[in-house]
GUTILO-335681 format. One record per residue (C-alpha): residue in one letter; residue number from 1; x negated, y, z. Coordinates in steps of 0.2 Angstrom, whole numbers, plus 5000, padded with zeros to 4 digits. Layout:
BEGIN
<rec><rest>A</rest><nr>NUM</nr><px>X</px><py>Y</py><pz>Z</pz></rec>
...
***
This chain:
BEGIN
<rec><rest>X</rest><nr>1</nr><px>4586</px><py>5545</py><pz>5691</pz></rec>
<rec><rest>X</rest><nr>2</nr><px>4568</px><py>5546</py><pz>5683</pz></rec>
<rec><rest>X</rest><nr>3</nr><px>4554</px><py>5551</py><pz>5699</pz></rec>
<rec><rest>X</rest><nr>4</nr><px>4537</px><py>5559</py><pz>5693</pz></rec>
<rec><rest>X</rest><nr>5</nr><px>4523</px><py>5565</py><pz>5705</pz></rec>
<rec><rest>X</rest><nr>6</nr><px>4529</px><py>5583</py><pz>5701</pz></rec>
<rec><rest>X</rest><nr>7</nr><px>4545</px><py>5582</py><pz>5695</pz></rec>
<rec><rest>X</rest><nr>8</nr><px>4563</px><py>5574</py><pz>5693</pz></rec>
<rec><rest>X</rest><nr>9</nr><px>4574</px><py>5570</py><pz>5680</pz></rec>
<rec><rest>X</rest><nr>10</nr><px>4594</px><py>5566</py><pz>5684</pz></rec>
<rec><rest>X</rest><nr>11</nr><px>4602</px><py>5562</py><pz>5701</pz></rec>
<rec><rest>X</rest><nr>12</nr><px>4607</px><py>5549</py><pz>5712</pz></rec>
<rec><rest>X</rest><nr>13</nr><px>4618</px><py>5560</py><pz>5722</pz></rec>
<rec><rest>X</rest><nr>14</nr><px>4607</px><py>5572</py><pz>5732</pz></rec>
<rec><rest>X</rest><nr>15</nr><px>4606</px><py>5571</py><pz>5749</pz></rec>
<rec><rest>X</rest><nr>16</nr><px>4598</px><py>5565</py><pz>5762</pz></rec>
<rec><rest>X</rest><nr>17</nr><px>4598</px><py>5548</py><pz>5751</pz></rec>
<rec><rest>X</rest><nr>18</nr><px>4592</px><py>5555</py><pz>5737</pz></rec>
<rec><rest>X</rest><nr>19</nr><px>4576</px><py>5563</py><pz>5747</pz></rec>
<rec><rest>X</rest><nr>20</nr><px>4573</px><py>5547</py><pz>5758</pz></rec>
<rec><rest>X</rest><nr>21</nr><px>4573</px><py>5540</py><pz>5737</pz></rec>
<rec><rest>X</rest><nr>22</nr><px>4561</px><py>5553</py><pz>5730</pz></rec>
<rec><rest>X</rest><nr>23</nr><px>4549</px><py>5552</py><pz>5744</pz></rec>
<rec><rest>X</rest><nr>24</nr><px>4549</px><py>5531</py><pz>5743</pz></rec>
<rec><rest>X</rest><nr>25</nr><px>4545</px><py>5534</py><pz>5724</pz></rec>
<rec><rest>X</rest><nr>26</nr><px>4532</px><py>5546</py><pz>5726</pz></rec>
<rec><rest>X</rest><nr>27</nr><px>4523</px><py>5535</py><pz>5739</pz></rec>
<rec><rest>X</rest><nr>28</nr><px>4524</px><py>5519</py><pz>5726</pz></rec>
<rec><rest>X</rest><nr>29</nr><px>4516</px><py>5530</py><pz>5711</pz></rec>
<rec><rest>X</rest><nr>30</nr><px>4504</px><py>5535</py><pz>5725</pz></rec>
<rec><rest>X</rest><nr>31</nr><px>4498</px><py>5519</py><pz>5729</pz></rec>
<rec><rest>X</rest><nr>32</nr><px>4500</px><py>5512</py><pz>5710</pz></rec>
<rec><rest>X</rest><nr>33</nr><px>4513</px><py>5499</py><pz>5713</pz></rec>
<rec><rest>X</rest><nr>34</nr><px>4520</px><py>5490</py><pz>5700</pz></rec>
<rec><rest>X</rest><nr>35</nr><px>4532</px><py>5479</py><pz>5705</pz></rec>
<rec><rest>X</rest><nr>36</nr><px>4551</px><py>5483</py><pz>5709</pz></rec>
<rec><rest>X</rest><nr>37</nr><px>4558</px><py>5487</py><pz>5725</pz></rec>
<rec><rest>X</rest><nr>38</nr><px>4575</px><py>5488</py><pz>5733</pz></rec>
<rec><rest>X</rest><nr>39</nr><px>4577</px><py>5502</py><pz>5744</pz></rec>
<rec><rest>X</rest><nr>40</nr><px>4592</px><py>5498</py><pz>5757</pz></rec>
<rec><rest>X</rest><nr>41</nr><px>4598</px><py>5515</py><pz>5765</pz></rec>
<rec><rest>X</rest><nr>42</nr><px>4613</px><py>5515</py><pz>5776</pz></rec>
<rec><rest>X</rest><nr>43</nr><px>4624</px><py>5531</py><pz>5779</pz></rec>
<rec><rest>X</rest><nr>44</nr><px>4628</px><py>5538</py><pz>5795</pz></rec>
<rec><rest>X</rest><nr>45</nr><px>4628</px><py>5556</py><pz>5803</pz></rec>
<rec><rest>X</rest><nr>46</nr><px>4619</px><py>5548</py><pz>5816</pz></rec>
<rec><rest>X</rest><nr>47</nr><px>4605</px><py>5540</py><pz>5807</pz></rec>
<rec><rest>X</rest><nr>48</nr><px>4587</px><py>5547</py><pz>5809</pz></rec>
<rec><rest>X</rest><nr>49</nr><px>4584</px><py>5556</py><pz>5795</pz></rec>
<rec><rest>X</rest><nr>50</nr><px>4575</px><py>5540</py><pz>5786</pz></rec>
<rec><rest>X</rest><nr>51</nr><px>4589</px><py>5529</py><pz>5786</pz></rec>
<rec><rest>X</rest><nr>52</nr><px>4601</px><py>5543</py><pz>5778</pz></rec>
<rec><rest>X</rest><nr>53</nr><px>4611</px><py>5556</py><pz>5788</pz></rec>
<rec><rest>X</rest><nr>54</nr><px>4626</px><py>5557</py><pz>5779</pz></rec>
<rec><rest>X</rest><nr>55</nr><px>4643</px><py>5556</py><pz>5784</pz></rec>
<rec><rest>X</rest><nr>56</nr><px>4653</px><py>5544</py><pz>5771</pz></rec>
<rec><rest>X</rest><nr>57</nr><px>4646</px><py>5529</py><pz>5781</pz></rec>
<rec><rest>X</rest><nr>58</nr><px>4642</px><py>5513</py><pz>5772</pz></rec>
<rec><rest>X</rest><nr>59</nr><px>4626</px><py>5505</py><pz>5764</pz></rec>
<rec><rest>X</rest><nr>60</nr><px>4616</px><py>5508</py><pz>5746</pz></rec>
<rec><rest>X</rest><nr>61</nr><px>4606</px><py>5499</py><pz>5739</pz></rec>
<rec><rest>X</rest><nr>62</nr><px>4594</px><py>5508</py><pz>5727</pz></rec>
<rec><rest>X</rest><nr>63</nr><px>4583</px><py>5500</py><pz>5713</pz></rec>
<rec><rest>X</rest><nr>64</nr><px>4566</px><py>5508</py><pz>5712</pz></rec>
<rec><rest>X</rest><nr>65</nr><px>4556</px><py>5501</py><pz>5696</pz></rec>
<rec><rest>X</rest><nr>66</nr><px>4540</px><py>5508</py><pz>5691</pz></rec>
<rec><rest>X</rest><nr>67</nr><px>4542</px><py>5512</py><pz>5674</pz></rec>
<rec><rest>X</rest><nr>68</nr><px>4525</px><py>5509</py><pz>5662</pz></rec>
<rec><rest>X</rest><nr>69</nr><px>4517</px><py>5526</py><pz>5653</pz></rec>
<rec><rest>X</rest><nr>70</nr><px>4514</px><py>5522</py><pz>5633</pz></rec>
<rec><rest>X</rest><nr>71</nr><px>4501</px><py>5535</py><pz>5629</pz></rec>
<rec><rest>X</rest><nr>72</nr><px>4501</px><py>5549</py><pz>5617</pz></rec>
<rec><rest>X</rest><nr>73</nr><px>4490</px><py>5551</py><pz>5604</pz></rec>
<rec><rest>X</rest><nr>74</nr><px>4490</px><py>5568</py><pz>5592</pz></rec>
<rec><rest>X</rest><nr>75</nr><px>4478</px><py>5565</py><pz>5578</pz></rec>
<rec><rest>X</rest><nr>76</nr><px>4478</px><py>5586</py><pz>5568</pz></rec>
<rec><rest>X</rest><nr>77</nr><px>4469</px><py>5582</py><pz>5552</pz></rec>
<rec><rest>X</rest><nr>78</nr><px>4474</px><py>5564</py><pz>5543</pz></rec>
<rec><rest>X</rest><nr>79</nr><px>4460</px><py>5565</py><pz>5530</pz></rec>
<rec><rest>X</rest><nr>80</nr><px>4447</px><py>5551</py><pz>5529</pz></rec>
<rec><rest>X</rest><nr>81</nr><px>4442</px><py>5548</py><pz>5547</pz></rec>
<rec><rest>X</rest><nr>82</nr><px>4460</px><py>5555</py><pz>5553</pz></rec>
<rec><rest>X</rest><nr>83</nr><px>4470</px><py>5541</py><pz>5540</pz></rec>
<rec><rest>X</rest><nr>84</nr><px>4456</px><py>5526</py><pz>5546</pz></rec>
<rec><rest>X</rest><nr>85</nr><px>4460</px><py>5532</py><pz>5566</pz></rec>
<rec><rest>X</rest><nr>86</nr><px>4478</px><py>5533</py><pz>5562</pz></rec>
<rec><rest>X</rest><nr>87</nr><px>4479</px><py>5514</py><pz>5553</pz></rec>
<rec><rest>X</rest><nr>88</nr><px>4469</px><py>5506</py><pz>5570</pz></rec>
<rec><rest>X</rest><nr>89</nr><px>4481</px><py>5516</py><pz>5581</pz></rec>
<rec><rest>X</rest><nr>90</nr><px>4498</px><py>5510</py><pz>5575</pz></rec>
<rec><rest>X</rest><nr>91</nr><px>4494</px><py>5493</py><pz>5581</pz></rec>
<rec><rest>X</rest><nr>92</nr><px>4496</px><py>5500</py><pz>5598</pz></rec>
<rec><rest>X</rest><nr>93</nr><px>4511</px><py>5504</py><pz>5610</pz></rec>
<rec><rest>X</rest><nr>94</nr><px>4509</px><py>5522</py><pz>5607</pz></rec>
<rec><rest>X</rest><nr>95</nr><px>4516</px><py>5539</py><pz>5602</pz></rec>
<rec><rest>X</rest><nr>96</nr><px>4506</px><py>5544</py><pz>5588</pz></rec>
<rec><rest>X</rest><nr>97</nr><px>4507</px><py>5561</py><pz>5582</pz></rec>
<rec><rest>X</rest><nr>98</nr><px>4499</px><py>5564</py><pz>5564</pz></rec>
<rec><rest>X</rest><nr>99</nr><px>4497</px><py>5583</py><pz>5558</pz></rec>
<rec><rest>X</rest><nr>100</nr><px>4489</px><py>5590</py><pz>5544</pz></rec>
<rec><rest>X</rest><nr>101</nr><px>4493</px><py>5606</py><pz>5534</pz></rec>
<rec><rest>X</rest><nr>102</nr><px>4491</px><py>5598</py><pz>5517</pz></rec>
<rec><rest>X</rest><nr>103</nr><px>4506</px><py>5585</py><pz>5510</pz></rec>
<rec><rest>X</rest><nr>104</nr><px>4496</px><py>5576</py><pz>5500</pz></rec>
<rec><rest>X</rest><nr>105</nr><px>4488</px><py>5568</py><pz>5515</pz></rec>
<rec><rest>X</rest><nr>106</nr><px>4508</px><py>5566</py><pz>5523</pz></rec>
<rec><rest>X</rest><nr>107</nr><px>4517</px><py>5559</py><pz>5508</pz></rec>
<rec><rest>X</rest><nr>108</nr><px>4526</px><py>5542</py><pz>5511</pz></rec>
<rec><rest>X</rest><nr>109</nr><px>4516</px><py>5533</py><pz>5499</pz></rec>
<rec><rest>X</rest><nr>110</nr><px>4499</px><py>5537</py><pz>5508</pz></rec>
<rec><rest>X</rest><nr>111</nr><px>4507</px><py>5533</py><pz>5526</pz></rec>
<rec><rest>X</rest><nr>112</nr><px>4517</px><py>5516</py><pz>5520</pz></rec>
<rec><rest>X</rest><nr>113</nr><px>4504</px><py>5506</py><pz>5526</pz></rec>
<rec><rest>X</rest><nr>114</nr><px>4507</px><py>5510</py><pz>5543</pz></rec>
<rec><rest>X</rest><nr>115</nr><px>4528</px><py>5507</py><pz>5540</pz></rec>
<rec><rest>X</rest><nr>116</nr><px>4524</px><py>5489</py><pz>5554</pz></rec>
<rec><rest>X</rest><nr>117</nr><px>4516</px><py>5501</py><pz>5563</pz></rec>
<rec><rest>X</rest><nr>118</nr><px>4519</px><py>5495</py><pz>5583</pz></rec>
<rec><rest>X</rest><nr>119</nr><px>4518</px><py>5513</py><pz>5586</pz></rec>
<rec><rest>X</rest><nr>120</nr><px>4531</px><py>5526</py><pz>5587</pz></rec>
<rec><rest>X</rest><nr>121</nr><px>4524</px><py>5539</py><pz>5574</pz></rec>
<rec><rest>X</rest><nr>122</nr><px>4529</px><py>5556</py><pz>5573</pz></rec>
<rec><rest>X</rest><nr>123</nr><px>4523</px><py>5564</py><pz>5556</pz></rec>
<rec><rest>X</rest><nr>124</nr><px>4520</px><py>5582</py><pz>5554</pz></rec>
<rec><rest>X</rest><nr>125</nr><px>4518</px><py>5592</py><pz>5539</pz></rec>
<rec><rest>X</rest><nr>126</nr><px>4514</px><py>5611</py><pz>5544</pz></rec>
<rec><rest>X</rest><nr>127</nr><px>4507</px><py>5620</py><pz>5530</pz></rec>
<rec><rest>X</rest><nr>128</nr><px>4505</px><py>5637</py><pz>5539</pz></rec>
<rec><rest>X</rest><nr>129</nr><px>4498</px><py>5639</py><pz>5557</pz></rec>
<rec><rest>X</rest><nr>130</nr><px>4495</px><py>5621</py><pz>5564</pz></rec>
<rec><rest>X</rest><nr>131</nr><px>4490</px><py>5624</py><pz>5580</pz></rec>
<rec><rest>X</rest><nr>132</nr><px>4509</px><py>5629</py><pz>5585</pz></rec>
<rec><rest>X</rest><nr>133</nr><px>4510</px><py>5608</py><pz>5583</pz></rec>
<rec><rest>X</rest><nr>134</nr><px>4501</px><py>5610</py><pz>5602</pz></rec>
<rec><rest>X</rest><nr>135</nr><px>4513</px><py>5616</py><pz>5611</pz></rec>
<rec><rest>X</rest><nr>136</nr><px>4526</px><py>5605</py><pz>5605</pz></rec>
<rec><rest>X</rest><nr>137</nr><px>4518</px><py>5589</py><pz>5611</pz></rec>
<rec><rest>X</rest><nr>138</nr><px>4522</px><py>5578</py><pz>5626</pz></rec>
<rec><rest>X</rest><nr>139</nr><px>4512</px><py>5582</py><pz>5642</pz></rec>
<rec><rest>X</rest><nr>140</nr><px>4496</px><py>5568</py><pz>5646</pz></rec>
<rec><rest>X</rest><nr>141</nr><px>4493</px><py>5569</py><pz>5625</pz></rec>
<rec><rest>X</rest><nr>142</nr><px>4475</px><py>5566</py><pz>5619</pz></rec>
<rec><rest>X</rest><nr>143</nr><px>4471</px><py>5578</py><pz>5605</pz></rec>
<rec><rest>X</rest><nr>144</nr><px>4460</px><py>5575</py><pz>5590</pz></rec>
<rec><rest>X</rest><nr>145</nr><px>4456</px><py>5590</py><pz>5579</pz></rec>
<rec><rest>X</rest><nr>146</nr><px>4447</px><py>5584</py><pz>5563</pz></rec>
<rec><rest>X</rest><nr>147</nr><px>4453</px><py>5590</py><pz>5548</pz></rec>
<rec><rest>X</rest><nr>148</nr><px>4446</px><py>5598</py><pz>5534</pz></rec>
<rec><rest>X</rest><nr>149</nr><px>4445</px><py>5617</py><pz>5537</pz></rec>
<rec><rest>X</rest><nr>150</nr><px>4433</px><py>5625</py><pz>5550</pz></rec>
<rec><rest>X</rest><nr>151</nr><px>4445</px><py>5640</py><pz>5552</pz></rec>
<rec><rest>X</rest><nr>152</nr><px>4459</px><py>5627</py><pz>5557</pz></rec>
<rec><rest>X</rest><nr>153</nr><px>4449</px><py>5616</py><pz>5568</pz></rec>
<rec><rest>X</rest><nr>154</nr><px>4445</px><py>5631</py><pz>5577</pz></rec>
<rec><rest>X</rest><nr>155</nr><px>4463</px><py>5638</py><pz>5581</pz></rec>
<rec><rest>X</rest><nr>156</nr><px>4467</px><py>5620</py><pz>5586</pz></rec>
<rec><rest>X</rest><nr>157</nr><px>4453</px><py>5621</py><pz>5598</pz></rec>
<rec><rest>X</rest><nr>158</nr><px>4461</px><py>5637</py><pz>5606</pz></rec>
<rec><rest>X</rest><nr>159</nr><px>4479</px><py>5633</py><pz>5604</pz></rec>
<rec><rest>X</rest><nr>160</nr><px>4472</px><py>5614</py><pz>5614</pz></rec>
<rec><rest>X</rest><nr>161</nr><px>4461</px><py>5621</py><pz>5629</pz></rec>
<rec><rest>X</rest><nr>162</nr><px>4477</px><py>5634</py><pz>5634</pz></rec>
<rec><rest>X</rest><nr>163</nr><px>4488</px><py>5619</py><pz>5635</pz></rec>
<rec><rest>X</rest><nr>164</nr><px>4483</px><py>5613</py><pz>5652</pz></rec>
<rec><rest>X</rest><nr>165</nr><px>4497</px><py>5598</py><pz>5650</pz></rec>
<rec><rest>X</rest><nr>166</nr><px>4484</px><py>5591</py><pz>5637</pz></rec>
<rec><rest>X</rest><nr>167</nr><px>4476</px><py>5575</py><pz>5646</pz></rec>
<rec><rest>X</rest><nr>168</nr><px>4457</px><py>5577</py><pz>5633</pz></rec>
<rec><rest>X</rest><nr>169</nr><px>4454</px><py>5586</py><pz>5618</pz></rec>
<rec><rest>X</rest><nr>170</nr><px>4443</px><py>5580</py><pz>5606</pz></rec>
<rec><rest>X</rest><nr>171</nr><px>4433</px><py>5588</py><pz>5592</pz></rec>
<rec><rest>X</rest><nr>172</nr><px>4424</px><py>5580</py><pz>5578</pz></rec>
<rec><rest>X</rest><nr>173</nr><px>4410</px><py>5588</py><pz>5569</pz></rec>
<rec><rest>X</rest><nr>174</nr><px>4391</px><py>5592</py><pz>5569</pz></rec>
<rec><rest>X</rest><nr>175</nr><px>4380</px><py>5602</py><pz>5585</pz></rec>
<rec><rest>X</rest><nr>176</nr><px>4380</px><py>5618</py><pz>5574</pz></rec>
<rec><rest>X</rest><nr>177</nr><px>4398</px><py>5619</py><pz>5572</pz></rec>
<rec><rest>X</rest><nr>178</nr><px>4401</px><py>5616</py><pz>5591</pz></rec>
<rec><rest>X</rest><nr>179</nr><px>4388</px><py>5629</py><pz>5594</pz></rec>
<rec><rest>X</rest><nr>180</nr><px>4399</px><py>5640</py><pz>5585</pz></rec>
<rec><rest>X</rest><nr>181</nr><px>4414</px><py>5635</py><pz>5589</pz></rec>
<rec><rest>X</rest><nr>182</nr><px>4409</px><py>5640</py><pz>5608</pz></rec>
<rec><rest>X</rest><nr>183</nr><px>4402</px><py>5655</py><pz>5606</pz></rec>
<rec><rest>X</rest><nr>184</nr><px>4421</px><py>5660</py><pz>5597</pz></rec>
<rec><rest>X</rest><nr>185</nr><px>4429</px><py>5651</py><pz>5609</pz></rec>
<rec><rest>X</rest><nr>186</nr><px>4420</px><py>5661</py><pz>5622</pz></rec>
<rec><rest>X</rest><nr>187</nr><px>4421</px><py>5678</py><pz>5614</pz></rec>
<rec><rest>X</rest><nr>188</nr><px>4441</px><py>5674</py><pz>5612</pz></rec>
<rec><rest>X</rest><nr>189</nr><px>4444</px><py>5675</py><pz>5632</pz></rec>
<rec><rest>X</rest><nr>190</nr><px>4441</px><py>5659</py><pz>5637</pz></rec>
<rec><rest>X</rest><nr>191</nr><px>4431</px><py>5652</py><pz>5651</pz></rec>
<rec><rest>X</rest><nr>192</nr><px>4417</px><py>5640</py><pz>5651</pz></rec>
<rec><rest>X</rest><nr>193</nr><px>4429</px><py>5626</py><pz>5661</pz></rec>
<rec><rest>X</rest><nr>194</nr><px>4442</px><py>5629</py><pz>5648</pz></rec>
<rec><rest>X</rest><nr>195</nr><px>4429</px><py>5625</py><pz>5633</pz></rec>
<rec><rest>X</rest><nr>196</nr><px>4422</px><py>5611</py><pz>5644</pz></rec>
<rec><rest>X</rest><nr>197</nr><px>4437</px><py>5604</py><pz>5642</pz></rec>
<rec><rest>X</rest><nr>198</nr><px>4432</px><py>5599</py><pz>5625</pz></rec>
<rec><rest>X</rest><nr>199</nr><px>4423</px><py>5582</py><pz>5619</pz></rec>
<rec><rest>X</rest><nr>200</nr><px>4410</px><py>5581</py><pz>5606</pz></rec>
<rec><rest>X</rest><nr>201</nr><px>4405</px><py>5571</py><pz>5598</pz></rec>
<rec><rest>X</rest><nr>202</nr><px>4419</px><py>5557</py><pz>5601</pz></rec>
<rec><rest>X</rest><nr>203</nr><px>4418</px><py>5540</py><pz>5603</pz></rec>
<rec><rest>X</rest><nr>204</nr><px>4407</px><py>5527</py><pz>5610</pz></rec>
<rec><rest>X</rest><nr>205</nr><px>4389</px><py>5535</py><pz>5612</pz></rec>
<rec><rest>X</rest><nr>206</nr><px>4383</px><py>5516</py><pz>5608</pz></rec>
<rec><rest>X</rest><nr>207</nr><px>4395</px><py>5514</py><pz>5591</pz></rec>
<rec><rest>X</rest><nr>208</nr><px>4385</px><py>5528</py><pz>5580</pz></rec>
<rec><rest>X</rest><nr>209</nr><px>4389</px><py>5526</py><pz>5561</pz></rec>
<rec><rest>X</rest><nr>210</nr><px>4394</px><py>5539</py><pz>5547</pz></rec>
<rec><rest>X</rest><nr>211</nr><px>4408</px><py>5531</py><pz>5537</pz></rec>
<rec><rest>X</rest><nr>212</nr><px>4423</px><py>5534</py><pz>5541</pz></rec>
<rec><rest>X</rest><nr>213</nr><px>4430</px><py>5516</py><pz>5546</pz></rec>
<rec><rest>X</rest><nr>214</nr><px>4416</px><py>5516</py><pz>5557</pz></rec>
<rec><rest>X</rest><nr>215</nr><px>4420</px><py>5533</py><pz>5566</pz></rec>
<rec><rest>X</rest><nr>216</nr><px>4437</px><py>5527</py><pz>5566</pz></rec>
<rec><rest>X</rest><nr>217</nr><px>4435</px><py>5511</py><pz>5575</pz></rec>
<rec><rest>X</rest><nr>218</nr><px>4422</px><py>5521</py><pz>5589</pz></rec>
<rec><rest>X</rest><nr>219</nr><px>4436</px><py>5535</py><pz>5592</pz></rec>
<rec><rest>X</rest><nr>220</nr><px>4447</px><py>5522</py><pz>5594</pz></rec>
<rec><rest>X</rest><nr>221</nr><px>4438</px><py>5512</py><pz>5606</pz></rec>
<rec><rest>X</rest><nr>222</nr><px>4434</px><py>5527</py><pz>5615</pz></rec>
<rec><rest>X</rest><nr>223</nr><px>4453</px><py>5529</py><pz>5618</pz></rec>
<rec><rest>X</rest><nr>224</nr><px>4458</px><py>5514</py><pz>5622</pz></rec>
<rec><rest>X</rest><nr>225</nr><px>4445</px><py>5517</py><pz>5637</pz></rec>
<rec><rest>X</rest><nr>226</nr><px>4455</px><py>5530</py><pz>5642</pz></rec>
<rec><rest>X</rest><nr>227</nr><px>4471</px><py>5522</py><pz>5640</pz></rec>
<rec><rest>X</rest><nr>228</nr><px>4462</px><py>5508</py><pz>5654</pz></rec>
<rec><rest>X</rest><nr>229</nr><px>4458</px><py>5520</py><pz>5665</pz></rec>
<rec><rest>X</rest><nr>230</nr><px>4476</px><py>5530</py><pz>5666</pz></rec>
<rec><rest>X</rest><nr>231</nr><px>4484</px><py>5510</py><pz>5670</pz></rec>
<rec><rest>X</rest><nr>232</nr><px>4473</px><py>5510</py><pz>5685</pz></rec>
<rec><rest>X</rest><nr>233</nr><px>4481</px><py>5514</py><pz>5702</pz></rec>
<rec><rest>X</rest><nr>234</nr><px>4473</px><py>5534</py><pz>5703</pz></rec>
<rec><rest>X</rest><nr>235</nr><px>4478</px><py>5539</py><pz>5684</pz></rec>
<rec><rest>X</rest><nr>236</nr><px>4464</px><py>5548</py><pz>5675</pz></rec>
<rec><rest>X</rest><nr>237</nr><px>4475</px><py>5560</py><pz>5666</pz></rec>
<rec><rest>X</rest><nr>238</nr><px>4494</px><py>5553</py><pz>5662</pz></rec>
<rec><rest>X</rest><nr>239</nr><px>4505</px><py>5555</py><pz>5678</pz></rec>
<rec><rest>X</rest><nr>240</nr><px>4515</px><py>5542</py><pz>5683</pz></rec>
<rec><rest>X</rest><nr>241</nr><px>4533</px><py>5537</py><pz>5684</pz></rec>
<rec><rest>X</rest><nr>242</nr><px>4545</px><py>5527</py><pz>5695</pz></rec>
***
């Protein structure tokens, strides 16, 4: 069985058992431990309700073991910046999602340098309406919109800030187009938290260059940031799981 904060996956036989296992689980996420635990729980109708009131008699013994989060990583637009981010990345325990609407950018020959990728990657070549990419990703992903149409990064912004699963959103691009890109964003329905949750510019404020490896190298500092900050007891964005 697979414990989150909010949610469970399988069973260990329900029950009282299966509660007093949840609840254990929950408390270890909550106060970020890392280390395994054995759980004893004995079985009898005349137990408190925190040693297991069931009827079949006999003890378990249950193996709790926090399991680590890899983060997730959804770069939409694998052009210059995108391909530079994408070749630092896969030498991360990650999920790494590339998307693009263009398959000259996808082709195998462009992405076999990153064939000893350490990173699990998941290519996506969507020609027509990329932001349906969104919805598809795993909960606690940080998404990147850079590629190379305004119109697109836009929808992507959208699509991004009404997926409230989304752990940040990042958006590369110049003070005008933001300014634009808020006042649409706005206009569309959504409200200022919403488009708050936005980033830009990204990466380090300290790193500031204009070619693309160096971009590349301060977005990907700037998320490795993140991915200290979600290992930290109180997780910043990715729940946890035991």
């Amino acid at each position: 069985m697979v414990v989150a904060a909010d949610n469970i996956w399988s069973t260990v036989g329900g029950g009282n058992l299966e509660s007093v296992t949840v609840e254990r689980c929950r408390a270890m996420i909550a106060d970020g431990i890392s280390e395994p635990e054995v759980l004893e729980v004995a079985l009898s109708d005349k137990a408190p309700y925190q040693h297991g009131v069931q009827c079949c008699g006999g003890e378990v013994k249950l193996l709790l073991e926090p399991l680590p989060v890899v983060p997730s990583v959804a770069i939409f637009g694998v052009g210059h910046v995108g391909f530079e981010l994408a070749r630092i990345l896969a030498r991360h325990d990650i999920e790494l999602h590339l998307v693009d609407s263009r398959p000259d950018q996808l082709t195998a020959e462009r992405l076999e340098v990153l064939d000893d990728a350490v990173a699990t990657i998941h290519v996506h070549h969507v020609p027509v309406l990329p932001e349906l990419v969104v919805g598809e990703l795993p909960p606690g992903t940080h998404v990147l919109v850079m590629t190379h149409d305004h119109a697109e990064d836009a929808a992507l912004c959208d699509a991004a800030i009404r997926n409230e699963q989304l752990a940040t959103i990042g958006l590369i691009g110049s003070r005008a187009k933001w300014a634009r890109f808020r006042r649409k964003l706005a206009e569309d329905g959504n409200s200022e938290a919403a488009i708050a949750r936005i980033t830009t510019p990204i990466g380090l404020p300290a790193l500031v260059g204009k070619e693309p490896a160096f971009i590349a190298v301060s977005v990907a500092a700037w998320l490795l940031e993140l991915f200290t900050a979600e290992r930290r007891p109180a997780p910043a964005h990715r729940e946890a799981k035991a």
